[in-house]
C-alpha positions as CSV (number, residue, x, y, z in Angstrom):
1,X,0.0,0.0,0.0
2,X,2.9,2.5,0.7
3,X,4.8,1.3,-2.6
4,X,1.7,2.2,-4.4
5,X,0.6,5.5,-2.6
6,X,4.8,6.5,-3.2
7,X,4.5,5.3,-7.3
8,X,1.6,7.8,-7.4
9,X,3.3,10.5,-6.0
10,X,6.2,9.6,-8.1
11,X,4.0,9.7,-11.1
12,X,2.2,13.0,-9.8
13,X,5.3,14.7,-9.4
14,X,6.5,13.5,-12.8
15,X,3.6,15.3,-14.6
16,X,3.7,18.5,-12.8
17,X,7.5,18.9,-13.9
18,X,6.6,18.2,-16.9
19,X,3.4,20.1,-17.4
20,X,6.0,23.4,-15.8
21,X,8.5,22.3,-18.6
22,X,6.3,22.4,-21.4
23,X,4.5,25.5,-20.2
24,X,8.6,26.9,-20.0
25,X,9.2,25.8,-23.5
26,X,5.7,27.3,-24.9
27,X,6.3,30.9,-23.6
28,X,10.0,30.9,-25.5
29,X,9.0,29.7,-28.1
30,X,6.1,31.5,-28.6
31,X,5.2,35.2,-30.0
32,X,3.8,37.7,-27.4
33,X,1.8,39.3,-30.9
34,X,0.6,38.1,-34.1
35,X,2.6,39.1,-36.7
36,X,0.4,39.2,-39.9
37,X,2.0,37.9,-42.8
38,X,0.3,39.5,-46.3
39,X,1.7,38.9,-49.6
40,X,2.1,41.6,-51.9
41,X,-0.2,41.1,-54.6
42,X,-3.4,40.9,-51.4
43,X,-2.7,44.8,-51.3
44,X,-4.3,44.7,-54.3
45,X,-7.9,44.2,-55.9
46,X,-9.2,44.6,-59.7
47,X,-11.7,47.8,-60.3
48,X,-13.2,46.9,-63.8
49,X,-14.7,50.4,-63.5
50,X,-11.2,52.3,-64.0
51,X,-9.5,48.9,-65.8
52,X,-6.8,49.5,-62.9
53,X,-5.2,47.2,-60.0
54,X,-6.3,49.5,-57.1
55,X,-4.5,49.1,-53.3
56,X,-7.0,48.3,-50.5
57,X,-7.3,50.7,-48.2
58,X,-6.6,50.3,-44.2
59,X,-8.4,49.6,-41.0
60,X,-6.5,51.9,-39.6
61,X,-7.6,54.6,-42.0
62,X,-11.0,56.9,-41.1
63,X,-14.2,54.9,-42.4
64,X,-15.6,56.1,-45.7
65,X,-18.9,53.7,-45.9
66,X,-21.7,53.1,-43.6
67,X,-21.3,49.2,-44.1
68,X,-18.8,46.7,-44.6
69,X,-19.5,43.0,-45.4
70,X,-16.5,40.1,-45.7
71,X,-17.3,36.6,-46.9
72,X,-14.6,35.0,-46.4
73,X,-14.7,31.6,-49.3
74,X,-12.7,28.9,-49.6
75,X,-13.9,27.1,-52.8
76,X,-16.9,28.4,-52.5
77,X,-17.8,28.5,-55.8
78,X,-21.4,27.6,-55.9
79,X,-22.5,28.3,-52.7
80,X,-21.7,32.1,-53.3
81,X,-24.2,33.0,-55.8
82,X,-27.3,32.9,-54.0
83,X,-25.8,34.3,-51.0
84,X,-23.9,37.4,-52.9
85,X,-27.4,37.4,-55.0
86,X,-29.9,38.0,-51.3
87,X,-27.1,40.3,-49.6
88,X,-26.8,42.8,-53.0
89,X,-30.7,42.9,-53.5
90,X,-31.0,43.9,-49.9
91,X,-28.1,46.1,-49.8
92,X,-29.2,48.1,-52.8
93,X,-32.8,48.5,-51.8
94,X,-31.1,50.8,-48.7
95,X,-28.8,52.5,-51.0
96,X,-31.5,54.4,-52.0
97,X,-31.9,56.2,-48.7
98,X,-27.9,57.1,-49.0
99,X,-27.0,54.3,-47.3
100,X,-23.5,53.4,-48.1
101,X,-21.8,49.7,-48.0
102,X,-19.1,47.2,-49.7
103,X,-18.4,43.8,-50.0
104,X,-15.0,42.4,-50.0
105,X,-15.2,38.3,-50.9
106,X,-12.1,37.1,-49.6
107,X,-11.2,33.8,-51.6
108,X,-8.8,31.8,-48.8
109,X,-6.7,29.9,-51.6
110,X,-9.6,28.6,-53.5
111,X,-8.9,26.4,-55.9
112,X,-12.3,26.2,-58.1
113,X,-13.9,29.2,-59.9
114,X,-14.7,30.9,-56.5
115,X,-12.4,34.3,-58.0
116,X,-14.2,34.6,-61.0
117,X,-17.6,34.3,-59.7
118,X,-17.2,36.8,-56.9
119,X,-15.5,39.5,-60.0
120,X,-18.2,38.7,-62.0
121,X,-20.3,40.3,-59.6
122,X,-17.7,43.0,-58.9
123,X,-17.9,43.8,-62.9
124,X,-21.6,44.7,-62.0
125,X,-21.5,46.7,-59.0
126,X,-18.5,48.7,-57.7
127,X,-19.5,48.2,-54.5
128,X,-18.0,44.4,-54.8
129,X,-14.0,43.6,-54.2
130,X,-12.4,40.8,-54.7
131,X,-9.4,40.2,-52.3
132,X,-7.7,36.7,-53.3
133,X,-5.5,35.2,-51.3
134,X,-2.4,33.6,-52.4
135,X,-2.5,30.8,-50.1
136,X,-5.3,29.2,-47.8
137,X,-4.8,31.3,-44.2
138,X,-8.3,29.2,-42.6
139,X,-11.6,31.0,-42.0
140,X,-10.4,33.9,-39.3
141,X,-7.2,34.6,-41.5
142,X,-9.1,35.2,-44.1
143,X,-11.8,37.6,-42.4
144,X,-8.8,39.3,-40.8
145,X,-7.2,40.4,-43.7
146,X,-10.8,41.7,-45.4
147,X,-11.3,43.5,-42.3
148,X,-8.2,45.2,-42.4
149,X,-8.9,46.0,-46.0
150,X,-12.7,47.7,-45.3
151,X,-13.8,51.1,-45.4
152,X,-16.7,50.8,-43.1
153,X,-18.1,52.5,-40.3
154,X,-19.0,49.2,-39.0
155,X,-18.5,45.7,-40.3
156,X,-20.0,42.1,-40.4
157,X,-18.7,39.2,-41.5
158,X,-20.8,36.9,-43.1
159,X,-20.6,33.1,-44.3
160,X,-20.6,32.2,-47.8
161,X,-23.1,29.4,-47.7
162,X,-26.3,32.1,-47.1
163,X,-27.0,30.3,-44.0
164,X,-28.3,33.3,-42.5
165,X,-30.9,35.3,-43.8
166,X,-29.1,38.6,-44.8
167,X,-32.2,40.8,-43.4
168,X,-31.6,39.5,-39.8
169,X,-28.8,42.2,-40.3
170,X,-31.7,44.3,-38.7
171,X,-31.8,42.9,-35.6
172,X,-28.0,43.4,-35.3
173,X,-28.3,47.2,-36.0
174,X,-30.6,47.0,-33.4
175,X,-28.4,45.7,-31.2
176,X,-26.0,48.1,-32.4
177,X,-27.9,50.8,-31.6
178,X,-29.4,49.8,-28.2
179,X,-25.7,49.4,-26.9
180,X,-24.4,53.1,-28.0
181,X,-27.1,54.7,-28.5
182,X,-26.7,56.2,-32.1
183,X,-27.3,54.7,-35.1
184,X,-24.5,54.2,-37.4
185,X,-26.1,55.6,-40.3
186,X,-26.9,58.6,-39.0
187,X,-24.2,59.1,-36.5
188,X,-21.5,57.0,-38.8
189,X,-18.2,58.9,-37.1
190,X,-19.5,58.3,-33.7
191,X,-20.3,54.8,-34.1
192,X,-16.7,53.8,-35.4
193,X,-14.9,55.6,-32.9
194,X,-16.9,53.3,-30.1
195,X,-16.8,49.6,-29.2
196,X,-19.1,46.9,-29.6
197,X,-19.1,43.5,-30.8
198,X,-23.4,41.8,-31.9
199,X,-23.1,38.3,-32.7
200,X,-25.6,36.5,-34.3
201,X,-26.9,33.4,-32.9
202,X,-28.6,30.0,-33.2
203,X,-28.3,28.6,-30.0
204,X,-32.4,29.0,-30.1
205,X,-32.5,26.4,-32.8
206,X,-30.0,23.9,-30.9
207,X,-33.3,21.9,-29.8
208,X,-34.7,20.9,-33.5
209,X,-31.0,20.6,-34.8
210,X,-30.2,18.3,-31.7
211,X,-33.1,15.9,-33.2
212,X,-31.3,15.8,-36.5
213,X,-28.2,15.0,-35.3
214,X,-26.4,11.4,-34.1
215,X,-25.7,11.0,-30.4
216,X,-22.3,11.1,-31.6
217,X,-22.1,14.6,-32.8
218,X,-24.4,15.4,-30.3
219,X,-21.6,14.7,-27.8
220,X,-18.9,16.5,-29.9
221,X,-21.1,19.8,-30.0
222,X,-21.9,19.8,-26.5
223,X,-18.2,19.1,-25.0
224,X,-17.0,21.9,-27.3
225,X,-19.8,24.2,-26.1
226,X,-18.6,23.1,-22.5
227,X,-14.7,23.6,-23.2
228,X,-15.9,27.2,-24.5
229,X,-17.7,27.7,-21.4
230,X,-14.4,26.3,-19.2
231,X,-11.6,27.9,-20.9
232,X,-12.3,30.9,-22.7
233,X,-16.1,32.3,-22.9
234,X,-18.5,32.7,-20.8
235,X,-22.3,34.1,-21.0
236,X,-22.7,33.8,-25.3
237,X,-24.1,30.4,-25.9
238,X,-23.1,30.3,-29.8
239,X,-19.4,31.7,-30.4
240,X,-19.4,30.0,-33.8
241,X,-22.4,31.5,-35.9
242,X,-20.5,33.4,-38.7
243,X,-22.7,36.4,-38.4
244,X,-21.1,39.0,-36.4
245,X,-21.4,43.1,-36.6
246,X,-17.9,45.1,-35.0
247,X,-17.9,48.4,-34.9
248,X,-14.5,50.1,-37.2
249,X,-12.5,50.7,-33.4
250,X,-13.2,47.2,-32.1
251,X,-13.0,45.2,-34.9
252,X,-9.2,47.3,-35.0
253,X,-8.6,46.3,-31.9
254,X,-10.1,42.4,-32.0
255,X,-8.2,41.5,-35.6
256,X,-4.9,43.1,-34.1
257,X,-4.6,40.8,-31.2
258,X,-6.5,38.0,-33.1
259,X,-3.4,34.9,-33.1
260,X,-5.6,31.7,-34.3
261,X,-6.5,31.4,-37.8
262,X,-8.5,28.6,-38.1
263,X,-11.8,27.6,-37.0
264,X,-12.0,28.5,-33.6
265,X,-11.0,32.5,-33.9
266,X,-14.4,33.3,-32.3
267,X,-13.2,32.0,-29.5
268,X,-10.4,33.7,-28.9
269,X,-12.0,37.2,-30.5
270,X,-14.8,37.2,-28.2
271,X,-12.2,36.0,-25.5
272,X,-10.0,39.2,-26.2
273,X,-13.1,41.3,-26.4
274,X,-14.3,39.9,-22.7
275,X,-11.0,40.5,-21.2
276,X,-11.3,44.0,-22.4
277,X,-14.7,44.8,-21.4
278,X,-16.3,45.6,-24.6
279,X,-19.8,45.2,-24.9
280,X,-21.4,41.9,-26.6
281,X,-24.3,41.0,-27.1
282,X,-25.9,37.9,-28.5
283,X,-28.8,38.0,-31.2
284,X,-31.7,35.3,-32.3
285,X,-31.0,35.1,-36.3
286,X,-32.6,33.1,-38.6
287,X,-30.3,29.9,-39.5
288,X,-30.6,27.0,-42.3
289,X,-28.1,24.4,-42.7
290,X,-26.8,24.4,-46.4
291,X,-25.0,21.6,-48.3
292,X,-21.3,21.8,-48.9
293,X,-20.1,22.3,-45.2
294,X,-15.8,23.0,-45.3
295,X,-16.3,21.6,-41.4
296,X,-15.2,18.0,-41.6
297,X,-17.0,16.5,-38.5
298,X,-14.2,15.0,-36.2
299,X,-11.1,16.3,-37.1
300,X,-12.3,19.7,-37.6
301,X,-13.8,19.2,-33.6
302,X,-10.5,18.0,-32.5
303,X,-8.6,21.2,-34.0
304,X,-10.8,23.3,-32.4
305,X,-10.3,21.5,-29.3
306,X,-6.9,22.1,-29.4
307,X,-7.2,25.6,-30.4
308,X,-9.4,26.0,-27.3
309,X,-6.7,24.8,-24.9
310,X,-4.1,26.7,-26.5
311,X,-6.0,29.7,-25.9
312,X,-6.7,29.7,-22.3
313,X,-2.8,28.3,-22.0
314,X,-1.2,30.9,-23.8
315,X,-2.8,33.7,-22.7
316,X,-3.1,32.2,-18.8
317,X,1.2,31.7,-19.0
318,X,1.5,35.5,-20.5
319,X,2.9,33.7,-23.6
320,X,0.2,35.4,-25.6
321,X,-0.7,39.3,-25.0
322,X,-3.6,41.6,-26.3
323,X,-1.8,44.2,-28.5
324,X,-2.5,47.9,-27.5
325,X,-4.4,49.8,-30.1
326,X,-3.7,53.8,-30.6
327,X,-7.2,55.6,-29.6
328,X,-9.0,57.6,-31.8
């Protein structure tokens, strides 16, 4: 009994040396800040308007729309059409009013005809850029570097599939607007200069997707719901709907700091903007799961679960800190 109680001590002190010499070797070995690496040719989009390679402007620049929406698409080829086709009806309708917006479709290293379907639409309507990527960054590289390329007062990033009904944009404004009171199209300069993060949501829809679902990915979604709510964020049921309105000074700040590049950035956005204090809220949107999902059901799950653990490491170690951001 004493042989075994002194082989688990043995083994318990084992693992905390070892847990102290990994978490050693991950803060030197690891960057306080992301370092954003762009090529040359991303500072670049096509206007077929002027027939000239024109540079994309800054984040860091004064906003010069009312709206900016980023789709970031990875061989999104089909699944673009219909969702380009519902956002630009919608948008347009409010142009009338002198609303002002653009849309930057960032391809992420698509391989398929996703840069020629998004230009074709940018032949039509200059209020369309096309930012392609030289190589495939993952979903929050890609909406980082067409957020640092938007003109916008305030901006959303939207998927590519259409999940979301474009309209429910509405009940973001709303949002918007209930948390600084001002409205962005009529206070425009106000509104960037402020902070707030509106994420859309479908955690009202988990019941009747639950139903659909095998008890297998039933368990996947709900222990990565429960690492969220463990290691990073806390009080927003649904970090990963890709429907999510920043104002021009937070999504500065948010994208600065932002170091994981793949699936779980939400995480670690909406973690930054916590430890900050910005406001968030979270808001009902209308959801429908469309064919042609880039999640790939297990390994997808575990990547985010690493990503996850990373997060609350890193930053828990100090090996990761939140860049400072000049005020306005």
């Amino acid at each position: 009994m004493i042989a075994l109680e002194a082989l688990i001590g043995y083994f318990a002190l084992l693992a905390v040396c070892f847990l102290i010499l990994f978490c050693v070797v991950l803060y030197a070995t690891t960057k306080p800040y992301p370092k954003v690496w762009r090529h040359k040719d991303e500072n670049y989009f096509y206007n077929f308007h002027t027939g000239e390679r024109e540079m994309f402007p800054s984040l860091s620049d004064d906003w010069s729309v009312h709206l900016s929406i980023i789709v970031p698409a990875y061989n999104e080829e089909e699944r673009l059409l219909p969702m380009l086709d519902e956002c630009i009806q919608y948008l347009e309708r409010r142009k009338r009013f002198g609303f002002t917006y653009e849309i930057i479709v960032v391809s992420d290293g698509s391989t398929d005809g996703t840069v020629t379907a998004a230009q074709n639409y940018s032949r039509k309507y200059d209020t369309v850029r096309v930012l392609s990527l030289v190589k495939n960054r993952g979903k929050g590289g890609a909406i980082r570097l067409g957020l640092q390329s938007a003109r916008g007062s305030v901006l959303l990033f939207a998927d590519a599939d259409g999940a979301t009904k474009f309209s429910d944009i509405e009940k973001l404004e709303a949002s918007l607007q209930q948390i600084l009171g001002c409205d962005y199209t009529k206070e425009p300069e106000k509104v960037a200069s402020s902070d707030a993060v509106v994420c859309g949501s479908r955690a009202h829809l988990e019941k009747e997707e639950t139903a659909k679902r095998s008890i297998f990915r039933i368990f996947l979604m709900h222990g990565f719901h429960f690492l969220v709510w463990l290691l990073c964020v806390r009080g927003i049921r649904d970090t990963q709907c890709g429907f999510k309105l920043l104002t021009r000074k937070t999504a500065r700040t948010l994208f600065n700091a932002l170091h994981v590049e793949q699936w779980a950035f939400d995480v670690e956005m909406l973690y930054i903007a916590q430890t900050l204090r910005l406001p968030i809220t979270e808001i009902a949107v209308t959801w429908t799961e469309i064919d042609g999902s880039k999640v790939v059901p297990i390994w997808s799950w575990l990547q985010m679960g690493r990503d996850l653990g990373l997060i609350w490491l890193k930053y828990r170690i100090g090996a990761w800190k939140i860049a400072k951001v000049k005020s306005d």
